[in-house]
SERO-4910 file (N, C-alpha, C, O; in steps of 0.05 Angstrom, whole numbers):
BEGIN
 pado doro    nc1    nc2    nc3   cac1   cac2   cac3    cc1    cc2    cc3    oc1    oc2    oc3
  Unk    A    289    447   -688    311    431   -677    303    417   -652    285    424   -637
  Unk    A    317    395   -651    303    376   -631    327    368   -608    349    358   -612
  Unk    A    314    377   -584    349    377   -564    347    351   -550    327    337   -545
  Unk    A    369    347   -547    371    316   -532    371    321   -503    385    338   -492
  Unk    A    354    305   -489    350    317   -461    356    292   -444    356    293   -419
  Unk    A    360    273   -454    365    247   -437    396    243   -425    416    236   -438
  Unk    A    396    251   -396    420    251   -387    418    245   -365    403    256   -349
  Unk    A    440    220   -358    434    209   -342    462    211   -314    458    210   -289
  Unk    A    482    213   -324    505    221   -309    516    244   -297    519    261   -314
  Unk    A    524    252   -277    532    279   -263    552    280   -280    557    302   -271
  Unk    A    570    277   -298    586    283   -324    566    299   -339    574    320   -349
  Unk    A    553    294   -341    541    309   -365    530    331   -352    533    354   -360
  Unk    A    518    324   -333    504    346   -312    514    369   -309    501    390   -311
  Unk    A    543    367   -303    566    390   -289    569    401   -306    571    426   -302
  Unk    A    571    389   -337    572    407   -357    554    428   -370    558    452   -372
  Unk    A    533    414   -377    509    432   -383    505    453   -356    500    477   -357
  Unk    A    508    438   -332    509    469   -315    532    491   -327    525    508   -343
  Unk    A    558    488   -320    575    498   -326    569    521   -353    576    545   -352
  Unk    A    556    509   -373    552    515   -401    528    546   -398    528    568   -408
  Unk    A    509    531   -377    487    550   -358    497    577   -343    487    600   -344
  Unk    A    521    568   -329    526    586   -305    541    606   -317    545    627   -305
  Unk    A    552    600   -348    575    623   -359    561    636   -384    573    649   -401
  Unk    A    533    631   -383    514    640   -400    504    668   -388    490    671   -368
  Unk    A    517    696   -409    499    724   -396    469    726   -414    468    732   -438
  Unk    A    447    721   -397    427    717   -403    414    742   -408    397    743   -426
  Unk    A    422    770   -387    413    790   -397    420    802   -417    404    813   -432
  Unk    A    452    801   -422    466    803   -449    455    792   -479    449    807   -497
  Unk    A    453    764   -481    448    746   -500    422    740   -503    415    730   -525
  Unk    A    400    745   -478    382    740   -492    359    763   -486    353    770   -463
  Unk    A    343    774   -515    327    811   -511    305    794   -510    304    779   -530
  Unk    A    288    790   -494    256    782   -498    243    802   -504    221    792   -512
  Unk    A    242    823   -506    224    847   -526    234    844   -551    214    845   -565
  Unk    A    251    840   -565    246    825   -593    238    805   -594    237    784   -582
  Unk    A    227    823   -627    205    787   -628    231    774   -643    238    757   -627
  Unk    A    250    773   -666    262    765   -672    287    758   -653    295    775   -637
  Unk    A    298    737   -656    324    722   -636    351    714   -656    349    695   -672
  Unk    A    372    729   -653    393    722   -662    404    691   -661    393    672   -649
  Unk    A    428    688   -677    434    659   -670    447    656   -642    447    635   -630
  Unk    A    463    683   -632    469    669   -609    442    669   -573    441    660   -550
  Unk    A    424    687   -592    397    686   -577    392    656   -568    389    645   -547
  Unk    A    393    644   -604    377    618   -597    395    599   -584    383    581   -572
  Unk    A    418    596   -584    440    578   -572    436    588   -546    432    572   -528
  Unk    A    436    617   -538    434    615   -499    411    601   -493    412    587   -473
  Unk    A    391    601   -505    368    591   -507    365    562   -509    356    552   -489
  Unk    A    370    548   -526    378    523   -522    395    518   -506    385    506   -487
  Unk    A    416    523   -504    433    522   -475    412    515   -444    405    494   -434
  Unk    A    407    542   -437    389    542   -418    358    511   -419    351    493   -403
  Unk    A    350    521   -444    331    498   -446    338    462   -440    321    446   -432
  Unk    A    366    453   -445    372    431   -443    394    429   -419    403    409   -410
  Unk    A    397    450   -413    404    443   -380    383    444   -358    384    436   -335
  Unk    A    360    459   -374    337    448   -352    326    429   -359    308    424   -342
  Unk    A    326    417   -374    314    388   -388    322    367   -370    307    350   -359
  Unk    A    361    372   -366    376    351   -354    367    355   -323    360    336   -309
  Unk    A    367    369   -318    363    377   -283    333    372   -278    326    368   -254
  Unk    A    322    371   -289    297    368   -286    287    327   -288    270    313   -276
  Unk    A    307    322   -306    298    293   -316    326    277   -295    327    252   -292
  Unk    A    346    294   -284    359    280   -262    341    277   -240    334    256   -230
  Unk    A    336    296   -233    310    308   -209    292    280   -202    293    263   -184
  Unk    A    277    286   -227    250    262   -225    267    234   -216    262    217   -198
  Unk    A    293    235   -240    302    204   -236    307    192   -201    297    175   -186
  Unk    A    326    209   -199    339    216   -172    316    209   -147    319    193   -128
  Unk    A    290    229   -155    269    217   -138    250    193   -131    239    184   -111
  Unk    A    252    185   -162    241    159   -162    258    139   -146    252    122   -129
  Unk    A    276    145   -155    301    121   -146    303    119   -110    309     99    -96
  Unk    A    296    146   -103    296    148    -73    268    134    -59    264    121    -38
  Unk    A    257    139    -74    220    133    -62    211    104    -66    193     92    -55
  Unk    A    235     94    -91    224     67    -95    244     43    -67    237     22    -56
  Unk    A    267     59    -65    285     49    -44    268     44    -22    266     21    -13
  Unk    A    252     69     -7    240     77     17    224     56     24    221     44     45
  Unk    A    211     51    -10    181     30     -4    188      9      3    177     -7     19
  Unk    A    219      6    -18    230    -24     -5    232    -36     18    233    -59     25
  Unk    A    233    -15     29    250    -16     64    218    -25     78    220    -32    102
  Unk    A    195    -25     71    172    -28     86    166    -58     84    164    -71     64
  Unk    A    164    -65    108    158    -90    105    126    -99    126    122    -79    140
  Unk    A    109   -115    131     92   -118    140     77   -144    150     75   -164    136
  Unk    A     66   -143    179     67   -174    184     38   -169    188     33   -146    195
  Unk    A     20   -184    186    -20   -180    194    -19   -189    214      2   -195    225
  Unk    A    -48   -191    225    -57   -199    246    -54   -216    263    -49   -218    288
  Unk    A    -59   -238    234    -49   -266    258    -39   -279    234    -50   -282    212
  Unk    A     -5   -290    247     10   -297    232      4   -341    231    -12   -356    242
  Unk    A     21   -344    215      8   -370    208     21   -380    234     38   -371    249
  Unk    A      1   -409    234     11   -430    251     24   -443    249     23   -458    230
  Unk    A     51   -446    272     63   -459    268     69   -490    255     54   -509    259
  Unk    A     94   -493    240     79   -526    229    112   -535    236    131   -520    240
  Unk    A    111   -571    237    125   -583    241    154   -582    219    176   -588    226
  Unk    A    148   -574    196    172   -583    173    167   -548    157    147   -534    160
  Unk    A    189   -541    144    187   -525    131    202   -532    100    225   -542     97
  Unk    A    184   -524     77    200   -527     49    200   -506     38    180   -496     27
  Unk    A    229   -492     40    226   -462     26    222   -465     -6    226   -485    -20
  Unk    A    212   -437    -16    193   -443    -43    221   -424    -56    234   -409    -42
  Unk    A    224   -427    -79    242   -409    -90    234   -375    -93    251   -357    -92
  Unk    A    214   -372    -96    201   -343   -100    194   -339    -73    170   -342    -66
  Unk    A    216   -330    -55    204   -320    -27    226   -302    -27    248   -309    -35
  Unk    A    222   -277    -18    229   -249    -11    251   -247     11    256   -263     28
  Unk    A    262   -224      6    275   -219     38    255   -206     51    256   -182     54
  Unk    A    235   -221     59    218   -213     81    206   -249     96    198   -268     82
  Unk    A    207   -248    121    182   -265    134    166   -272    122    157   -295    118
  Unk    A    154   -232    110    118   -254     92     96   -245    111     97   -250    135
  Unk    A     71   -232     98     65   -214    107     43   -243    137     36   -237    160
  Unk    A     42   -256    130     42   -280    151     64   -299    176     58   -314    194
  Unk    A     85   -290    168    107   -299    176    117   -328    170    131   -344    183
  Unk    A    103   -331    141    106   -357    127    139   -373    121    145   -397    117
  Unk    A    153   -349    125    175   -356    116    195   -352    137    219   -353    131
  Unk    A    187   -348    163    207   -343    184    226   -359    187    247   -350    195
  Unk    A    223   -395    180    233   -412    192    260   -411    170    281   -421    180
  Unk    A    264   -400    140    279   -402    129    301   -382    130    325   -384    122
  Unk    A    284   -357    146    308   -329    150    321   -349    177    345   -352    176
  Unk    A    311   -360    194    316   -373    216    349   -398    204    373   -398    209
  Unk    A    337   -410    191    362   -433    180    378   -419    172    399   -420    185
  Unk    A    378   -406    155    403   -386    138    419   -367    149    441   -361    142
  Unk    A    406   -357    166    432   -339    186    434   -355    213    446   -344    232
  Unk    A    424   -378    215    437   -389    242    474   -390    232    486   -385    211
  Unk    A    484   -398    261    468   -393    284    467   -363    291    456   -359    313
  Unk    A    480   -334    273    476   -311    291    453   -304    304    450   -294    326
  Unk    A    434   -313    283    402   -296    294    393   -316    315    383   -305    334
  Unk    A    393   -349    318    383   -361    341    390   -350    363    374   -344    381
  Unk    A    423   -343    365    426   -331    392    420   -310    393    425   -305    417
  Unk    A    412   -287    381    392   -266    386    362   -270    396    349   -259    414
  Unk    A    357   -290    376    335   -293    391    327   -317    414    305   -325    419
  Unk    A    346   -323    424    338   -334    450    364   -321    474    370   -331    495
  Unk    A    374   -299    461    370   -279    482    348   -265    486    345   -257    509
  Unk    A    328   -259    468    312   -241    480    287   -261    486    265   -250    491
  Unk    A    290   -294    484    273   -307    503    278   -311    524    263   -319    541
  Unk    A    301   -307    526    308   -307    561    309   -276    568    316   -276    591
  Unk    A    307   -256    562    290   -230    571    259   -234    570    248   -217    585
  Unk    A    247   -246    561    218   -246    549    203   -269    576    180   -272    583
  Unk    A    232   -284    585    230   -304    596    210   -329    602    196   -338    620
  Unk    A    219   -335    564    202   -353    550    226   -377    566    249   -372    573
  Unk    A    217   -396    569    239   -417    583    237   -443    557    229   -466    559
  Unk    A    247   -430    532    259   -449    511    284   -435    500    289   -411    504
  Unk    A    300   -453    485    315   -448    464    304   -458    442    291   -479    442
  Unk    A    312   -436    413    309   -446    385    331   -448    384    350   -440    397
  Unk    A    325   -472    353    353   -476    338    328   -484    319    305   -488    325
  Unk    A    349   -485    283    343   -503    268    354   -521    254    376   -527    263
  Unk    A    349   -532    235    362   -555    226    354   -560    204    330   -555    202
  Unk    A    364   -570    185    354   -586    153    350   -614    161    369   -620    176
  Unk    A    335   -631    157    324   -662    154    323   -665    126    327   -687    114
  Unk    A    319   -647    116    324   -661     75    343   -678     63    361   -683     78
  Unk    A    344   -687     42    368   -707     29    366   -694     -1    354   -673     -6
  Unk    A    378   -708    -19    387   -705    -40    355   -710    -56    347   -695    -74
  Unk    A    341   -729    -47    311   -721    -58    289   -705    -51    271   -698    -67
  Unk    A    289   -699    -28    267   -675    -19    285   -648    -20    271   -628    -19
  Unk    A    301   -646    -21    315   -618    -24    320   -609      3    322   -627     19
  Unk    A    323   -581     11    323   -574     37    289   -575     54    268   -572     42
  Unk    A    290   -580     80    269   -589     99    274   -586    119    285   -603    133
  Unk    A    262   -554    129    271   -541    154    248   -553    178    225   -561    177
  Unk    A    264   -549    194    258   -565    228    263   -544    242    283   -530    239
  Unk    A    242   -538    262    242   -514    276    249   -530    305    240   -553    304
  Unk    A    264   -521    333    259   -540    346    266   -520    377    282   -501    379
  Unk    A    249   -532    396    252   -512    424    260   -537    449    250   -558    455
  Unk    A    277   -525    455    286   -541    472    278   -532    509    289   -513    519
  Unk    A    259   -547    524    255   -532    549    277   -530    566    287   -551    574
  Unk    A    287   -507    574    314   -505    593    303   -517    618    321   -524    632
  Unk    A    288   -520    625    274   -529    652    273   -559    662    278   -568    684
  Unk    A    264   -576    634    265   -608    623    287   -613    611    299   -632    620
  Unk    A    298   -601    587    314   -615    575    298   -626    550    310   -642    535
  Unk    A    271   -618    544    251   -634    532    258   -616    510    266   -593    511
  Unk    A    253   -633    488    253   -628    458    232   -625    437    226   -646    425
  Unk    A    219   -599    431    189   -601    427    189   -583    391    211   -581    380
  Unk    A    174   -577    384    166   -566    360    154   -540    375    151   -536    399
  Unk    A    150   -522    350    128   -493    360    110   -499    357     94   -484    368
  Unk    A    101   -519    346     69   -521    348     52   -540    371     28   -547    374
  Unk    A     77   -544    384     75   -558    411     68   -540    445     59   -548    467
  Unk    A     76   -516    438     78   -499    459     59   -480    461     59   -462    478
  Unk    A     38   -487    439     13   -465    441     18   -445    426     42   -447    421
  Unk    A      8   -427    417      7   -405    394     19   -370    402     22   -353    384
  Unk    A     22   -368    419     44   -347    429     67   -346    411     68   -330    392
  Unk    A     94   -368    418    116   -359    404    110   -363    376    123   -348    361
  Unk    A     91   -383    363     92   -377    332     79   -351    325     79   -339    303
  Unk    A     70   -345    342     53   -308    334     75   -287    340     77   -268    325
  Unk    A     90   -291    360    117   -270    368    143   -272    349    159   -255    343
  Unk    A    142   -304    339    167   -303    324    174   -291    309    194   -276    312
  Unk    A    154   -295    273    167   -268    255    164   -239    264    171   -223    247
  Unk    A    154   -227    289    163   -201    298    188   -205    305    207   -196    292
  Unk    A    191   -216    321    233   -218    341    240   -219    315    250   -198    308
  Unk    A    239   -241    291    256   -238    273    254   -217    255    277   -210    251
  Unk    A    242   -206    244    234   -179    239    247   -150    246    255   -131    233
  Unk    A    245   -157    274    272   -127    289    293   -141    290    314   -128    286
  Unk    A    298   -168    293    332   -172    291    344   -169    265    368   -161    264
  Unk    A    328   -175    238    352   -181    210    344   -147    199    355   -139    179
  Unk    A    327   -132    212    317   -115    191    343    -79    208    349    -71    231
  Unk    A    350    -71    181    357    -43    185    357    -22    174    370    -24    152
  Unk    A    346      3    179    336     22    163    306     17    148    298     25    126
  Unk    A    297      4    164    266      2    154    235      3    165    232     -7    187
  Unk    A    218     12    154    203     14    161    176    -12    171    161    -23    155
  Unk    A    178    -14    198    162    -48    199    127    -46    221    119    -37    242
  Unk    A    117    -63    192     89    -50    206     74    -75    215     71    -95    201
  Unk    A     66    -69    239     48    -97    247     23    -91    255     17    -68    259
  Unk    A     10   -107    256    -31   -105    265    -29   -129    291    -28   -153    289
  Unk    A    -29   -116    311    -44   -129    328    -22   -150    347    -28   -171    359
  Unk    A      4   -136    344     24   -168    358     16   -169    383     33   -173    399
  Unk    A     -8   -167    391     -7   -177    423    -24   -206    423    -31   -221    441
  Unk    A    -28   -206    391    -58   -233    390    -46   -256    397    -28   -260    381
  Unk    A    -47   -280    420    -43   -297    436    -22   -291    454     -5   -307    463
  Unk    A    -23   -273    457      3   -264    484     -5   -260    510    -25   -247    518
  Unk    A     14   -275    525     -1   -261    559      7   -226    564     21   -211    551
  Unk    A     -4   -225    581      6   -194    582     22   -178    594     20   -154    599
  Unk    A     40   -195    600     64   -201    613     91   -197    590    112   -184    591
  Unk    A     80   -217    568     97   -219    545     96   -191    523    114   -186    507
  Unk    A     71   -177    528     60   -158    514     68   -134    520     66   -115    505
  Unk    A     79   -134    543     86   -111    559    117   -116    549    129    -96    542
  Unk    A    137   -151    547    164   -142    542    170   -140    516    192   -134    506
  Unk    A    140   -149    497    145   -139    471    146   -105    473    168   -101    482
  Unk    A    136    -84    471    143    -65    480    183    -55    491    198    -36    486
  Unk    A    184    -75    504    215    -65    508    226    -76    480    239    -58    468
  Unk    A    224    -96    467    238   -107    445    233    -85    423    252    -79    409
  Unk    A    218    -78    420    212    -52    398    225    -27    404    233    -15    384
  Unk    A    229    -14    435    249      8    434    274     -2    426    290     11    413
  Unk    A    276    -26    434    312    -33    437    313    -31    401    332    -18    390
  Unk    A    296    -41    389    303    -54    360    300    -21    338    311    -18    316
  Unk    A    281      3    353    281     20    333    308     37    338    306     58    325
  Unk    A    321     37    346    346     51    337    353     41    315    363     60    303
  Unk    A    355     16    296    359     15    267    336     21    260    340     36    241
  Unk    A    308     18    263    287     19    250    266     38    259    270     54    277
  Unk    A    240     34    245    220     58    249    190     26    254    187      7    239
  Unk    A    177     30    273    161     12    280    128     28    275    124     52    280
  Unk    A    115     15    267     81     26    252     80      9    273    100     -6    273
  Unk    A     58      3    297     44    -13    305     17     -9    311     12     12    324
  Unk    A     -6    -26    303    -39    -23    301    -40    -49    326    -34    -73    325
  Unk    A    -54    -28    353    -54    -47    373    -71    -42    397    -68    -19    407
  Unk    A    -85    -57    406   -109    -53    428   -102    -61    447   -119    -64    464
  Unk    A    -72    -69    454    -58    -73    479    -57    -56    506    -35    -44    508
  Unk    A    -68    -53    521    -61    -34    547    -29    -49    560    -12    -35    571
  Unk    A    -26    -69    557     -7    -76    579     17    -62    554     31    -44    563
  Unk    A     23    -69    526     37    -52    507     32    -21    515     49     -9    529
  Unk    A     23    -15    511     21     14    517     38     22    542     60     34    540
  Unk    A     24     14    569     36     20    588     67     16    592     83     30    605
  Unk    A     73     -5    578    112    -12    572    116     22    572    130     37    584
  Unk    A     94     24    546    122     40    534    115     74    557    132     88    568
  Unk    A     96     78    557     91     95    576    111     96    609    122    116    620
  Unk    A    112     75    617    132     75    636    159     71    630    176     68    648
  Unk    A    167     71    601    200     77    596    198    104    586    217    117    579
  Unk    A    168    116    587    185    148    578    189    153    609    209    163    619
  Unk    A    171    146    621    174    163    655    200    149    671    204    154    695
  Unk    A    215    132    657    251    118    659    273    134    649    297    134    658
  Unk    A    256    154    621    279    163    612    278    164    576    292    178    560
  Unk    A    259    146    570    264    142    545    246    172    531    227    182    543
  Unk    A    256    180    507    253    208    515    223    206    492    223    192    472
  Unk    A    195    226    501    180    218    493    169    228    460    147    221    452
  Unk    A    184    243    444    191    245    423    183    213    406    166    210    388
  Unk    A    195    200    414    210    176    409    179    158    399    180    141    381
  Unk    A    158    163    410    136    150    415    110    171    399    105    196    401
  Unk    A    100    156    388     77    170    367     55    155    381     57    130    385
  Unk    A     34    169    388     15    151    392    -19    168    389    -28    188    399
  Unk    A    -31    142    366    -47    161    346    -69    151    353    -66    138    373
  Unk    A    -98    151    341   -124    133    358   -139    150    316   -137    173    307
  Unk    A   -150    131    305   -155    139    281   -196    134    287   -212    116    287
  Unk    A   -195    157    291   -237    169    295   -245    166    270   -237    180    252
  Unk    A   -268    142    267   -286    138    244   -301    168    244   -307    182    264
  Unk    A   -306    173    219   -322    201    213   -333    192    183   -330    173    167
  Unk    A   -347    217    184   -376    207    147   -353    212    128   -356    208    104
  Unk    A   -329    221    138   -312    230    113   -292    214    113   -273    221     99
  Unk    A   -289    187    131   -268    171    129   -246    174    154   -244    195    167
  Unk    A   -231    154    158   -222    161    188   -200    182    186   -183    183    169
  Unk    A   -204    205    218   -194    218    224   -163    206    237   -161    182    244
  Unk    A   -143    224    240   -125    206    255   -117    234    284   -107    256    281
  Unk    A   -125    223    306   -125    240    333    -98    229    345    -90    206    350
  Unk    A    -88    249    347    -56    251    372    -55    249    392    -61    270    403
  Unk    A    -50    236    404    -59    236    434    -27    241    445    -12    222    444
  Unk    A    -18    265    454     11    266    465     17    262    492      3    271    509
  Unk    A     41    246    497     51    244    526     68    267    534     80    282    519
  Unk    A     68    269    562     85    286    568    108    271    581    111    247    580
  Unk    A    127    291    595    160    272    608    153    247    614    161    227    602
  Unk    A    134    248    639    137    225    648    115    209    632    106    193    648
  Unk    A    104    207    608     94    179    601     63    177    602     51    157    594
  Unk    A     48    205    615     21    209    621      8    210    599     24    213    580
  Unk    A     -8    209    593    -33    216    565    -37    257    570    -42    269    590
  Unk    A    -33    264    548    -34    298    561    -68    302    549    -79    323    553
  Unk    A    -78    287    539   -120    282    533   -128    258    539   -109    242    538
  Unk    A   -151    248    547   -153    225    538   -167    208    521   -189    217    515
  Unk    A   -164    194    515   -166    178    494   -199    177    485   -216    176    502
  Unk    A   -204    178    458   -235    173    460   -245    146    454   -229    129    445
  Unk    A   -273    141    457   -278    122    451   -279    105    469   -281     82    460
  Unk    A   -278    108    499   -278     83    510   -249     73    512   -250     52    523
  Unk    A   -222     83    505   -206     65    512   -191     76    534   -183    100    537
  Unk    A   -186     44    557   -173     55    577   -195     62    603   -186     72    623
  Unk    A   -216     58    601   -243     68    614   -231     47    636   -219     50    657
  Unk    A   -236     32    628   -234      1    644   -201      7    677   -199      4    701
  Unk    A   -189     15    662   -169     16    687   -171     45    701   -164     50    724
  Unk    A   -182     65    681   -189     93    698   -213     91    721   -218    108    738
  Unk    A   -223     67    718   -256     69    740   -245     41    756   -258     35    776
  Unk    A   -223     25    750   -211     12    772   -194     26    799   -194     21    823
  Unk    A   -181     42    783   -173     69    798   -192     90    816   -185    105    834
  Unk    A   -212     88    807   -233    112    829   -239     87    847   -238     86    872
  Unk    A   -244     67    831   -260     45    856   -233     37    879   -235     42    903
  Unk    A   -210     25    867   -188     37    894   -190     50    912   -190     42    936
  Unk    A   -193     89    900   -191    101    919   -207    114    935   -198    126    954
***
């Protein structure tokens, strides 16, 4: 006999439990006989196809969770593209930026204006002295044709991003990244690449503020980043909050070393490899 095990609804579920839970197994079923009655084999089947279902909800259930999780990861590289004057969104682009930030300028058009004024609130924290906005220039024959545009609060001048040097097109799909994203996991390589270190240090505040919805991976050789966040644990920010890992090449592939802070924000080892040398022997030469 061949049991049907494909069940996919908590209707069915509750039942075959139910069918399980009012099953006397010591009663109905003798495993020292070799022979099995018919109601042997029905507790038996019983039992067998309610673990079939629980078992094949289980897996489902899990997949369904793990494939969700992966969803939620999103990822920006090294160095994100350069900024350009016009943007033509492609139909096959993601709810993501793009692991370049190819597509920032279109998450940018489509939720204006909420997200512009997010993000030139946190250029006037960052105190970048522009405003974004965007705009369509397309018609009925080029389709949509996004215009990225910064306005200097200082001039009044009206410029492009690729006018202002390579900073904000390297910072942008991050800001936009912690502003549209929630419940997810967001991983970057390296956001300090064309930043002063000034800006590097208030990227660091933009990442505590933004992981209360989210979970932040960052791969980064920043000291002035680091130190942000090291002096908001010794503010208060509680140091739980802050993972901070240093991954040691070895013959067996890289190790990943913990380096833990304590209250106030200190390194409780330090770091190997050389990093950080540089401001620890500026410090003896001081004193």
């Amino acid at each position: 006999m061949r049991l049907p095990l494909q069940f996919n609804d908590r209707v069915a579920l509750g039942s075959c439990n139910r069918r399980l839970l009012s099953t006397d197994f010591q009663t109905d079923l003798n495993f020292s006989t070799p022979c099995m009655s018919v109601t042997d084999i029905k507790s038996a089947a019983a039992f067998s196809m309610t673990a079939g279902v629980i078992l094949n909800y289980t897996i489902g259930e899990t997949a369904s969770d793990l494939k969700e999780k992966l969803s939620s990861v999103t990822y920006l590289g090294p160095l994100r593209s350069h900024p350009s004057r016009f943007y033509a969104p492609r139909g096959d682009q993601n709810d993501s930026v793009g692991k370049l930030g190819e597509n920032v300028a279109r998450f940018i058009y489509e939720q204006s204006p909420e997200i512009t004024i997010k993000i030139n609130s946190w250029f006037e924290k960052f105190e970048i002295p522009y405003e974004l906005s965007a705009r369509s220039i397309g018609d009925n024959v080029t389709g949509t044709v996004i215009c990225l545009q910064l306005r200097d609060t200082r001039s009044d001048v009206v410029v492009g991003p690729s006018d202002v040097g390579f900073g904000i097109g390297q910072m942008l799909p991050i800001i936009v990244e912690g502003i549209v994203r929630e419940d997810s996991i967001i991983c970057v390589e390296q956001p300090e690449i064309h930043l002063h270190p000034r800006l590097q240090a208030h990227l660091a505040d933009f990442i505590i503020e933004t992981s209360k919805k989210n979970q932040w991976i960052i791969e980064t050789h920043s000291e002035s980043l680091l130190l942000r966040l090291q002096n908001r644990i010794y503010q208060g920010l509680k140091k739980e909050q802050v993972s901070v890992n240093y991954v040691e090449p070895t013959s067996n592939g890289g190790e990943i070393i913990r380096i833990p802070l304590d209250d106030e924000g200190d390194f409780c080892r330090e770091f190997p490899d050389g990093f950080f040398e540089e401001r620890i022997r500026e410090k003896r030469i001081r004193r």
